[in-house]
Structures are given as C-alpha cells and as structure tokens.
C-alpha positions as CSV (number, residue, x, y, z in Angstrom):
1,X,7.4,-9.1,6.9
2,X,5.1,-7.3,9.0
3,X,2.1,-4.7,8.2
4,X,4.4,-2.0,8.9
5,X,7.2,-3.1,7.1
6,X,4.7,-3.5,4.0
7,X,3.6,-0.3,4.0
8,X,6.8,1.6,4.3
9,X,7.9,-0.6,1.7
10,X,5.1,0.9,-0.4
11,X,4.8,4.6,1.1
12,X,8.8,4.3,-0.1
13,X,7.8,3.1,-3.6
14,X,4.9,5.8,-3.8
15,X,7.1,8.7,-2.9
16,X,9.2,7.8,-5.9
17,X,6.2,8.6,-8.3
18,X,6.1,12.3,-7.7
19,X,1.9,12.2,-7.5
20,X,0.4,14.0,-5.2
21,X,-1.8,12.0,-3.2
22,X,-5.0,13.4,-4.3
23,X,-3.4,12.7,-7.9
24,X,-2.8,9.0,-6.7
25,X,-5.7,8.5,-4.8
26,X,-7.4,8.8,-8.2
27,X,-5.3,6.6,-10.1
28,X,-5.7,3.4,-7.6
29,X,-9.7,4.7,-7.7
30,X,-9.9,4.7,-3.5
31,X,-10.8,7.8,-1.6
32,X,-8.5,10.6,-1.0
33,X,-8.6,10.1,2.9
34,X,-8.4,6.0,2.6
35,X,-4.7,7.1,1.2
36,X,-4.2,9.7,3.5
37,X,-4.7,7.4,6.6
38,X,-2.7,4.6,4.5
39,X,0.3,7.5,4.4
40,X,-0.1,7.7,7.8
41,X,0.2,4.7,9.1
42,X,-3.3,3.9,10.1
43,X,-5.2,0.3,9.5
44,X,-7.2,0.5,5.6
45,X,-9.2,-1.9,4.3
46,X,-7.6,-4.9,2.4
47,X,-9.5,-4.0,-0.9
48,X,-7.6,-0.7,-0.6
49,X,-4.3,-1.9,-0.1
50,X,-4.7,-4.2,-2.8
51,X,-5.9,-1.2,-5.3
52,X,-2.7,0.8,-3.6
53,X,-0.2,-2.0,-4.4
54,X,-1.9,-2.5,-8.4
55,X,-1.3,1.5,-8.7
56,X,2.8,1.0,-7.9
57,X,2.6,-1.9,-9.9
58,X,3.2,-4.1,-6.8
59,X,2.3,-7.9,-6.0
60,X,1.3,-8.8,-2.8
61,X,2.3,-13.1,-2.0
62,X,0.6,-15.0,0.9
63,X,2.0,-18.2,0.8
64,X,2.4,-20.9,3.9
65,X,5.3,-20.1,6.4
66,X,7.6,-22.3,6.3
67,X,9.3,-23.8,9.5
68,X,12.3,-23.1,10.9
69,X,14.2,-25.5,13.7
C-alpha cells in the first residue's frame, strides 16, 4: 500500500464519523491544521498519523515485504 492509499483509506473511514474536523482534531489530541493538511493530502508527522489512526480505532502493521518471483 502506498502513503496515499493509507490515507484515503483513513480520510474514507473518518468521513463516516460525522465529526467535524475541529471536533476530531480534539479527539486524536493533534492540532486542528495538522488534520486539515492530513485531509488534504499533505505530508504530517508520523506521531500524528499514529494519533489519527488510534482516533478511527485503526492499526497501522509494518512488517517485512515478502518476495515475489
């Protein structure tokens, strides 16, 4: 998965809370505009993403790729 395709993923979840995002920016306890530039596609701190992904009761994984041949 790409960075992208993460957080459209999440923007997708997020839109299905019906919080504003001043409203969820408070309850994932990051600044209002760290969410607005995460709804708009721009690069946020990993911290943040991992507070934003707690918040929509998501897990991130990193894990070893596995190959492919």
């Amino acid at each position: 998965m790409t960075a992208n395709e993460i957080a459209r993923k999440m923007q997708r979840v997020y839109a299905r809370t019906g919080m504003t995002w001043h409203q969820f920016a408070e309850k994932a306890e990051i600044g209002y505009n760290t969410f607005r530039f995460f709804l708009n596609s721009k690069n946020i701190r990993l911290d943040s993403l991992l507070k934003i992904a707690e918040a929509l009761n998501l897990e991130i994984i990193v894990r070893e790729k596995t190959e492919t041949k």
